[in-house]
Each structure stands twice: as C-alpha cells, then as structure tokens.
TORFI-111240 format. One record per residue: residue in three letters; x, y, z of N, C-alpha, C in turn. Coordinates in steps of 0.02 Angstrom, whole numbers. Layout:
BEGIN
+------+--------+--------+--------+--------+--------+--------+--------+--------+--------+
: code :     nx :     ny :     nz :    cax :    cay :    caz :     cx :     cy :     cz :
+------+--------+--------+--------+--------+--------+--------+--------+--------+--------+
:  ala :      X :      Y :      Z :      X :      Y :      Z :      X :      Y :      Z :
...
+------+--------+--------+--------+--------+--------+--------+--------+--------+--------+
//
This chain:
BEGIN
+------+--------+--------+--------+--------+--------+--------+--------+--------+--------+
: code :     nx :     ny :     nz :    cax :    cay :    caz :     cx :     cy :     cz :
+------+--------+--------+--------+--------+--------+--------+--------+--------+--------+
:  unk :   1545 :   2422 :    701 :   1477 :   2445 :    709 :   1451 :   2475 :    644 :
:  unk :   1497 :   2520 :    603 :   1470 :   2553 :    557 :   1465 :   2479 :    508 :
:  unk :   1524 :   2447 :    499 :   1510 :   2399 :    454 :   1428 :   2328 :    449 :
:  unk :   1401 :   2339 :    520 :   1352 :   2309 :    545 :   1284 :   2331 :    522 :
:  unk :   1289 :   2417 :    535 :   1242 :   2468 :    519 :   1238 :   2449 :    432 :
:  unk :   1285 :   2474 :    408 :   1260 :   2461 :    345 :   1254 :   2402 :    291 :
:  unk :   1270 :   2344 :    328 :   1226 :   2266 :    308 :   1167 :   2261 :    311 :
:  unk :   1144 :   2290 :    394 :   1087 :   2306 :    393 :   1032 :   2349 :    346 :
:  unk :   1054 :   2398 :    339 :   1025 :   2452 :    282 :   1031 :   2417 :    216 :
:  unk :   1089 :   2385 :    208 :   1088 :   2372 :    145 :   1024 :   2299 :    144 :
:  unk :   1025 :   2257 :    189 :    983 :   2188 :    194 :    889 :   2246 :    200 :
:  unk :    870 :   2292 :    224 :    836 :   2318 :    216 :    814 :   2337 :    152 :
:  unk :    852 :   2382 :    120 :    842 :   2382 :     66 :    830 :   2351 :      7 :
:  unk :    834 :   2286 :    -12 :    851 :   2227 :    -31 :    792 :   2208 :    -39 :
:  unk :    770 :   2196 :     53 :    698 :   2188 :     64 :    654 :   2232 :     21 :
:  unk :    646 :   2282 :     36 :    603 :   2344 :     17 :    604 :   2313 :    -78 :
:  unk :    665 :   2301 :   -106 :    646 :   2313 :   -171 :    632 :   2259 :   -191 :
:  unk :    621 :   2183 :   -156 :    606 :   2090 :   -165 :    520 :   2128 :   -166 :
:  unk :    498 :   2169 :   -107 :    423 :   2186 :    -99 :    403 :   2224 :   -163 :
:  unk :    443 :   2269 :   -188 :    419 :   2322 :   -235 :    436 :   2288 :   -280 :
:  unk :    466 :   2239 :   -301 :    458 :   2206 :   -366 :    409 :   2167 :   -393 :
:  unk :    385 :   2138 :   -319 :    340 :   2090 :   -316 :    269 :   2123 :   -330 :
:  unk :    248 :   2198 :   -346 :    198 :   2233 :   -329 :    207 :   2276 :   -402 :
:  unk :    290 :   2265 :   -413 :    288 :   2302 :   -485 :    264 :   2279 :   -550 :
:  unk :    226 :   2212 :   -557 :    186 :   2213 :   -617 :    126 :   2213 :   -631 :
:  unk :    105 :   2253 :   -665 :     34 :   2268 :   -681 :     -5 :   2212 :   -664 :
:  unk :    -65 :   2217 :   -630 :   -105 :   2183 :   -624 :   -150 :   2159 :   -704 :
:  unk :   -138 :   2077 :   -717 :   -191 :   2054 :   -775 :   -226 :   1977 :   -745 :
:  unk :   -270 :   1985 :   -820 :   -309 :   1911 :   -783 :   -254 :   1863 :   -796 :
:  unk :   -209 :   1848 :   -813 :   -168 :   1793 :   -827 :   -141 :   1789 :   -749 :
:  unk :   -115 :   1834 :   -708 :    -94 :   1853 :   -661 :   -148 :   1800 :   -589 :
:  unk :   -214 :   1849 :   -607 :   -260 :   1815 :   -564 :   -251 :   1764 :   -552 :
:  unk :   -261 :   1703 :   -635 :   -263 :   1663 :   -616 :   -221 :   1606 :   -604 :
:  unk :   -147 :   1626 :   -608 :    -86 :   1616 :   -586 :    -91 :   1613 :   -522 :
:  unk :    -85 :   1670 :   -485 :   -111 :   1662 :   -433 :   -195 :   1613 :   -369 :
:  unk :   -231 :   1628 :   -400 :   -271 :   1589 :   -374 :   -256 :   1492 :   -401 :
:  unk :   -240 :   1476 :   -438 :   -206 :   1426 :   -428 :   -152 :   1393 :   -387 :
:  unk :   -117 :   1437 :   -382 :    -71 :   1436 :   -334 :    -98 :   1451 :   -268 :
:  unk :   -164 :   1498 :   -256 :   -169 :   1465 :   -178 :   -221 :   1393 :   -157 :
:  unk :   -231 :   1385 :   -224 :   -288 :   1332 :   -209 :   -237 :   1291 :   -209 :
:  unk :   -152 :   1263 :   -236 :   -122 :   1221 :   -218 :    -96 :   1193 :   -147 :
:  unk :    -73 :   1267 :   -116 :    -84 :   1286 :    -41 :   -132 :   1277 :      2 :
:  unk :   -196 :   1292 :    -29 :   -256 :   1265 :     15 :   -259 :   1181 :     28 :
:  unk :   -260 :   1165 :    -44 :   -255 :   1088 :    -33 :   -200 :   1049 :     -3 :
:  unk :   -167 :   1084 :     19 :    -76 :   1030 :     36 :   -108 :   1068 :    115 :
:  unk :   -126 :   1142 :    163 :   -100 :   1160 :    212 :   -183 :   1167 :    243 :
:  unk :   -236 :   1170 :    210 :   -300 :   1182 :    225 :   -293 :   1268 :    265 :
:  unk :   -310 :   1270 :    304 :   -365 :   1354 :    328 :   -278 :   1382 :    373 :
:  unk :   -239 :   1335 :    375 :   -166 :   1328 :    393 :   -124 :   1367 :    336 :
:  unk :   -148 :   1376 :    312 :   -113 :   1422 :    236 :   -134 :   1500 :    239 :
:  unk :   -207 :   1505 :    280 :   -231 :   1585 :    277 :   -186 :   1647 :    278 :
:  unk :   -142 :   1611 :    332 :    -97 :   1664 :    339 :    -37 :   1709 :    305 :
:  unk :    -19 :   1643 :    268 :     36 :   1655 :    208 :    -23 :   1701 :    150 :
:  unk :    -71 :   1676 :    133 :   -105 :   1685 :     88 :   -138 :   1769 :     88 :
:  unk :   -130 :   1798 :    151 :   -154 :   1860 :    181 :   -110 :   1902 :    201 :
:  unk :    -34 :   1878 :    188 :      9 :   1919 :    206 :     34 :   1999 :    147 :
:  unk :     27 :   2045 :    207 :     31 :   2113 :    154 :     88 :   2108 :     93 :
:  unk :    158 :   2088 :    123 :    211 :   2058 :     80 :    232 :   2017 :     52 :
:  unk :    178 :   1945 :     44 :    176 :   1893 :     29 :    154 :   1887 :    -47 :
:  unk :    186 :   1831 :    -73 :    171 :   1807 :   -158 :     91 :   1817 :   -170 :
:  unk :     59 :   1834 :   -110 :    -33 :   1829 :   -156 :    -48 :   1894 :   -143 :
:  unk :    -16 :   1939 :   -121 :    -21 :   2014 :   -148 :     26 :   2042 :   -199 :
:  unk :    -20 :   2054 :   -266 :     22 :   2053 :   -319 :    -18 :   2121 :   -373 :
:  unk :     19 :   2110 :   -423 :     -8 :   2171 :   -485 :     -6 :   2252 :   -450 :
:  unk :     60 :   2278 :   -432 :     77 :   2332 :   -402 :     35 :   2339 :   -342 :
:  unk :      5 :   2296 :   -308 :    -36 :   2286 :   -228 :   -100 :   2270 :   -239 :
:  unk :   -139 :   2300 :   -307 :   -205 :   2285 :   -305 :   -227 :   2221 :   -325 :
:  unk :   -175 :   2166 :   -327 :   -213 :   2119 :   -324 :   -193 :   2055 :   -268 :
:  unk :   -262 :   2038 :   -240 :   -250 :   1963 :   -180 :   -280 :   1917 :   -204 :
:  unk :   -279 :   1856 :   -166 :   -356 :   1793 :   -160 :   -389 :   1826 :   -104 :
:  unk :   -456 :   1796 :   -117 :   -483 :   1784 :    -57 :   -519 :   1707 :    -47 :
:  unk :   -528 :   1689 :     12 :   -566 :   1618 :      2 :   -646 :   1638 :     47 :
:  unk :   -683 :   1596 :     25 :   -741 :   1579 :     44 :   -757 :   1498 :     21 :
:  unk :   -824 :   1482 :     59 :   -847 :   1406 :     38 :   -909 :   1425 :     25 :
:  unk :   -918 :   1355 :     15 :   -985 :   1336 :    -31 :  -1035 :   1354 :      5 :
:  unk :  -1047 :   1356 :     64 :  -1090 :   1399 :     89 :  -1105 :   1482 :     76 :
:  unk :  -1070 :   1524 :     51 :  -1057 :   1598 :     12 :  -1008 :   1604 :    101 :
:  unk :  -1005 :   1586 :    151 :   -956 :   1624 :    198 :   -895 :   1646 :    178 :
:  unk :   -866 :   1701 :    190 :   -815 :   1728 :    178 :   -787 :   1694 :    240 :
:  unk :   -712 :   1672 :    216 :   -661 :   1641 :    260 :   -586 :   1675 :    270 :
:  unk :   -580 :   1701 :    224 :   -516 :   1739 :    202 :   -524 :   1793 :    186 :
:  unk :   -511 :   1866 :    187 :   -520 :   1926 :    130 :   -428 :   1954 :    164 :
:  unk :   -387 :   1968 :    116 :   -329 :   2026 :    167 :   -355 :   2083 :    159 :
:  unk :   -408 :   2116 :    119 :   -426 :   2183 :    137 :   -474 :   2208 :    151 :
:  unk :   -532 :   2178 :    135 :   -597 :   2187 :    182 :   -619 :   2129 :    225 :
:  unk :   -572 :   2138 :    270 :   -578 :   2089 :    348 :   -643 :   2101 :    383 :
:  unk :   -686 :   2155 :    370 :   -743 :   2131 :    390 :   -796 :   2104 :    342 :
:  unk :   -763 :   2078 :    290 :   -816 :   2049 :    264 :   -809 :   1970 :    304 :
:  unk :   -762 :   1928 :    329 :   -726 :   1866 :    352 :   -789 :   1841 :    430 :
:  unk :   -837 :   1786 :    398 :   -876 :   1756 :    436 :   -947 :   1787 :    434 :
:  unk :   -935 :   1816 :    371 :   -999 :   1841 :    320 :  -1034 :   1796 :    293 :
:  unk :  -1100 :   1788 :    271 :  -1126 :   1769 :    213 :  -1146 :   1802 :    162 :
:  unk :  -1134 :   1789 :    109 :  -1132 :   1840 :     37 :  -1155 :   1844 :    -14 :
:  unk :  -1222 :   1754 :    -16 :  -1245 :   1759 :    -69 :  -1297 :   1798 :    -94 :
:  unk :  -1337 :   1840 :    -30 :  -1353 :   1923 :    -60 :  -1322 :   1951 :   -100 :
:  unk :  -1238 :   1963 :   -108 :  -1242 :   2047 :   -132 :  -1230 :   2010 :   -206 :
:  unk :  -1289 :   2089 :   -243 :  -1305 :   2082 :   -321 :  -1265 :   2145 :   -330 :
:  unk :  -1242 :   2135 :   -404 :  -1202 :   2188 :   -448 :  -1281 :   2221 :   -478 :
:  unk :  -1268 :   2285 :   -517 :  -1338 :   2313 :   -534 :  -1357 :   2269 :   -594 :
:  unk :  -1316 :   2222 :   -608 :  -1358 :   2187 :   -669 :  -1407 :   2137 :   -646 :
:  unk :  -1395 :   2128 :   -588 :  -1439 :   2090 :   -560 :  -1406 :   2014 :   -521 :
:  unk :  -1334 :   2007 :   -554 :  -1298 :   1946 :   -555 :  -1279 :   1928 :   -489 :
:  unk :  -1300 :   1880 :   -425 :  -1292 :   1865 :   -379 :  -1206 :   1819 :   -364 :
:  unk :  -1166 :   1862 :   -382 :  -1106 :   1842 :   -413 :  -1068 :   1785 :   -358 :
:  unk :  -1090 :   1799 :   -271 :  -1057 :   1747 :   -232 :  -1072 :   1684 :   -267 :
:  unk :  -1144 :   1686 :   -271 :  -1197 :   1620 :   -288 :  -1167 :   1586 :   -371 :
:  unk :  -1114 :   1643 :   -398 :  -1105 :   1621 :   -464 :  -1030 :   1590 :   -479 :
:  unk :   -981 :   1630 :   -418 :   -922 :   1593 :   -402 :   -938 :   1526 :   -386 :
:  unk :   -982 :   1504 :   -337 :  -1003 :   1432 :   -317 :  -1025 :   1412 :   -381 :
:  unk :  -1042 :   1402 :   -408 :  -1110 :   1375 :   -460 :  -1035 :   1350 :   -528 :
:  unk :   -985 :   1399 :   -538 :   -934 :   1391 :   -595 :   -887 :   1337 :   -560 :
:  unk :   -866 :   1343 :   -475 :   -823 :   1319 :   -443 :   -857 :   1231 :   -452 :
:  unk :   -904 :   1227 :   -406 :   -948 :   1160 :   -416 :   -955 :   1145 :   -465 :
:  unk :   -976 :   1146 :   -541 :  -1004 :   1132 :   -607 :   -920 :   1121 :   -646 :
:  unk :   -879 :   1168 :   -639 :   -836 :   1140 :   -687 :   -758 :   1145 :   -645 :
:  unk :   -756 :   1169 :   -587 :   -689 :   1163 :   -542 :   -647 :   1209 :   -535 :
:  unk :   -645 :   1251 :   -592 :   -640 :   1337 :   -625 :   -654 :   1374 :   -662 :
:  unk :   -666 :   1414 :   -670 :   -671 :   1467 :   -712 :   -694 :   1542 :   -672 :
:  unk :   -723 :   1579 :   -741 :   -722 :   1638 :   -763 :   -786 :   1677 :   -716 :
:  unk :   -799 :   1733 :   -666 :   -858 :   1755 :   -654 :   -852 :   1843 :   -684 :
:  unk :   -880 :   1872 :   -735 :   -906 :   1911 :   -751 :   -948 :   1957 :   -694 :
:  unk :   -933 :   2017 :   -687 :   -992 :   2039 :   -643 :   -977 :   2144 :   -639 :
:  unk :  -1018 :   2163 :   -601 :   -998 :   2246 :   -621 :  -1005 :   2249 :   -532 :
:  unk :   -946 :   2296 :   -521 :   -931 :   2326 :   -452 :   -873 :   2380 :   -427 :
:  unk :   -911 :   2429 :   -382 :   -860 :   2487 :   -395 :   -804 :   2476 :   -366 :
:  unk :   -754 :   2517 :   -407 :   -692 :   2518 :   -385 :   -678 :   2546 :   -315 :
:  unk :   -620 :   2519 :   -286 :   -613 :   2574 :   -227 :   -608 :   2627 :   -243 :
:  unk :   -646 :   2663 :   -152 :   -669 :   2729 :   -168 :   -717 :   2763 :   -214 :
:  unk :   -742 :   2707 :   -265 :   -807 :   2729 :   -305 :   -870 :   2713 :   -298 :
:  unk :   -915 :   2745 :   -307 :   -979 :   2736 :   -281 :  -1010 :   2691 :   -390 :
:  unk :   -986 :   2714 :   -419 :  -1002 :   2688 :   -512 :   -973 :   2620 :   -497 :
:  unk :  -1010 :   2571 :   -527 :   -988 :   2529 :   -555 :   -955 :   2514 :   -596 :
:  unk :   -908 :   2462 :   -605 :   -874 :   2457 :   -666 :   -859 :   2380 :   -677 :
:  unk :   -823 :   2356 :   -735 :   -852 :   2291 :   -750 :   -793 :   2258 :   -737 :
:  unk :   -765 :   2206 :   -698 :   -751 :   2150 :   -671 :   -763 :   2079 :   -679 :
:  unk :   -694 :   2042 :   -688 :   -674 :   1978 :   -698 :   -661 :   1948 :   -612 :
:  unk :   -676 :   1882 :   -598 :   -641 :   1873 :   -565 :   -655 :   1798 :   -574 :
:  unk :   -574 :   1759 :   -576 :   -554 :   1684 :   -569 :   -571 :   1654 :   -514 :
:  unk :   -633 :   1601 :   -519 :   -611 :   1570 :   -462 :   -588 :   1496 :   -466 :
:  unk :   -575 :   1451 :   -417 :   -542 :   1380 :   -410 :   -567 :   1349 :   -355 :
:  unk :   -600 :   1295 :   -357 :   -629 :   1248 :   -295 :   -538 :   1236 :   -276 :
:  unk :   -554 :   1211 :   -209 :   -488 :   1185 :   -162 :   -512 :   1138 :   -122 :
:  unk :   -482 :   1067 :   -124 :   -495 :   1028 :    -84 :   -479 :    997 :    -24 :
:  unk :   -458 :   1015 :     49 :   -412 :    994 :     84 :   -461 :    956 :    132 :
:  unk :   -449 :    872 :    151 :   -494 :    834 :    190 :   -563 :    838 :    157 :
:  unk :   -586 :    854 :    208 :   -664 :    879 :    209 :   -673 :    929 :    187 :
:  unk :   -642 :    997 :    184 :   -654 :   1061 :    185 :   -641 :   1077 :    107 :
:  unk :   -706 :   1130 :     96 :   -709 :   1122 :     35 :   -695 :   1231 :     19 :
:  unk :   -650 :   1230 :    -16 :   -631 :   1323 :     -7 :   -641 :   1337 :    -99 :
:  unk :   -657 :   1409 :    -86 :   -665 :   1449 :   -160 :   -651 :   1499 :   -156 :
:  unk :   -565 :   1480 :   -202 :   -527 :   1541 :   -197 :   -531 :   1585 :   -271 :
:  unk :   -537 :   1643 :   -263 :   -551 :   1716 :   -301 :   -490 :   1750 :   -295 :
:  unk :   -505 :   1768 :   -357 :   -444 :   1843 :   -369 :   -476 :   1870 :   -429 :
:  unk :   -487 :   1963 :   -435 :   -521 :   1993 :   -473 :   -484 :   2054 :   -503 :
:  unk :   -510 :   2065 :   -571 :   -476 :   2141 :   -578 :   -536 :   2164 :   -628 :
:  unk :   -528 :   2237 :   -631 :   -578 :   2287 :   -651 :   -553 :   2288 :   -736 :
:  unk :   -610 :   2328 :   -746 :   -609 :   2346 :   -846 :   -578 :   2301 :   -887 :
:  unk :   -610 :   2229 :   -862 :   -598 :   2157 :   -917 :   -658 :   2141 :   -924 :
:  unk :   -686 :   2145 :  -1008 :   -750 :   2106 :   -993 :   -741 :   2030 :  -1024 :
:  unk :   -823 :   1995 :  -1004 :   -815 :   1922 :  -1039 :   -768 :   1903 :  -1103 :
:  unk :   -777 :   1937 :  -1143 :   -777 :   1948 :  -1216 :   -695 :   1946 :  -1206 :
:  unk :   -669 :   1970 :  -1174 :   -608 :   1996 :  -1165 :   -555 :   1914 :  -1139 :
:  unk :   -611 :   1917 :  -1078 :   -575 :   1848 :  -1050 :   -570 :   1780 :  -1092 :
:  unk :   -654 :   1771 :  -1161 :   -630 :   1723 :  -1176 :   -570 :   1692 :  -1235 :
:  unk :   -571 :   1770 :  -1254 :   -501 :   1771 :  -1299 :   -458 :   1765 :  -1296 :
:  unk :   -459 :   1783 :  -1216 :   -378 :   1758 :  -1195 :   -373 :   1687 :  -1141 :
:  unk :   -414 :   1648 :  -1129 :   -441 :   1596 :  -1114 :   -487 :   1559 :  -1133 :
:  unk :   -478 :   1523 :  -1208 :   -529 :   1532 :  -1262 :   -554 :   1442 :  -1215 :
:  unk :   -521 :   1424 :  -1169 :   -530 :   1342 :  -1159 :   -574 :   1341 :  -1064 :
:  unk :   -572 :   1405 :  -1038 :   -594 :   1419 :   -991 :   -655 :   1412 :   -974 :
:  unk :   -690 :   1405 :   -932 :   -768 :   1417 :   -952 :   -788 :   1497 :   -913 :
:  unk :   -851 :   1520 :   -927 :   -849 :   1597 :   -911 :   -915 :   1585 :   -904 :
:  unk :   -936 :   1624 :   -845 :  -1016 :   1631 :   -808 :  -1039 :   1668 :   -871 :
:  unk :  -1126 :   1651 :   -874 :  -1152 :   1667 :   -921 :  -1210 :   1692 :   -874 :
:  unk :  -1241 :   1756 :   -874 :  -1301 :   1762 :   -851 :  -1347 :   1818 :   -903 :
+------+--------+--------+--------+--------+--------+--------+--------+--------+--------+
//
C-alpha cells in the first residue's frame, strides 16, 4: 500500500512539474507564433474537433508561464474559441476599437485573408487594467473543409517596430 501511495505521489508530482514547465517560459512573440501555428495545424487536420485540446488549462496552447493561449474566431469577427474569456465565444467583435481607433477584429481578418499571416498591432489593457497598453498579436487563417478559422495569440509591451525586427519577412498591420 505504502509502496502504491507513493508511485502515486510521486506520478503526481511529475505531473505538476510536465505543467509548470510547460508555463515556465516567458511568454515572447516567437512563442505566439509557434504556437498559433501549431493550432492552425490542428485546426486544419481536426476542424472545431480540436477546440478542446486547444482550450485545455494544461494543454501545449497554454503557454509563456500561463499568460499565453490561442483563441479562434472566423471571418465573420465571431468568436469561436477563447479558454479565458468564455463569454466572449458566439460573439461578434468587429466593434471593439483600441483608443487608436484600430478596429483590430476587422484587422486580424483583413492580414488573415490578404496574406494568410501575420502581424496585428493594436493597444489594450492588461488584465485587471483599466490603461491601455500596446499589444502584438499573431494571427493564421486555418482551413478545415469548408470552415474557415482565425487563430490569435497575443502579448503586451511589443510594439510594431519591435515585431518587424524580429520578423523582418512577416507582414504587420499598418493603420
């Protein structure tokens, strides 16, 4: 029994540190878009059949010490996917503007459609902040059948300038 007990504890533990490793590297845009590639590969091989993997709290698309996921939406601006603001999921979104004015759903579509990926630029507060702050986020058209998905992943205090230096072959929303 004791020898049972502590396989267990020990297979627990194991667990615990496969999760905390997976959460232990800094969130960057290289990261993002590592990731959002990788679920648009998933999207296209499993279609809306993938959400789940893709939304899981312990799963490969929660990454950069937790703060970073995908989310998907389509070409319509509907939100289809979010793992952390689930009520945004069966939204439409091409309303919300950053204070620059940049209708950024409308601009993920517009980079996704026009060139298949890239770069959206845009300013939005951090959790828990009411200030804005300036934000990257990768997106990737996904093609599965018919269904057409645009998957995102974002991180804070990267600007354009920033991204295209380190993705000098990328293309990057311009507004």
């Amino acid at each position: 029994m004791i020898k049972k007990t502590m396989l267990t504890l020990l297979g627990v533990w194991m667990g615990l540190g496969m999760i905390s490793m997976s959460y232990a590297k800094e969130l960057t845009a290289g990261m993002c878009k590592q990731k959002v590639i990788a679920a648009a590969s998933l999207l296209e091989k499993e279609g809306n059949q993938a959400f789940d993997k893709l939304k899981a709290a312990d799963g490969e698309f929660r990454f950069g010490e937790g703060f970073g996921y995908v989310w998907i939406h389509n070409l319509d601006g509907i939100m289809l996917m979010h793992p952390i603001a689930t009520s945004l999921v069966g939204k439409g979104l091409f309303n919300l503007q950053d204070i620059n004015g940049v209708y950024f759903f409308m601009a993920f579509n517009e980079v996704a459609e026009e060139y298949g990926a890239g770069w959206v630029p845009y300013a939005w507060p951090k959790p828990g902040q009411k200030e804005s702050s300036p934000k990257v986020s990768y997106i990737k058209l996904a093609i599965h059948g018919e269904e057409q998905f645009v998957v995102g992943a974002g991180l804070y205090d990267v600007t354009s300038e920033q991204i295209k230096k380190m993705f000098p072959d990328d293309p990057v929303y311009e507004h």
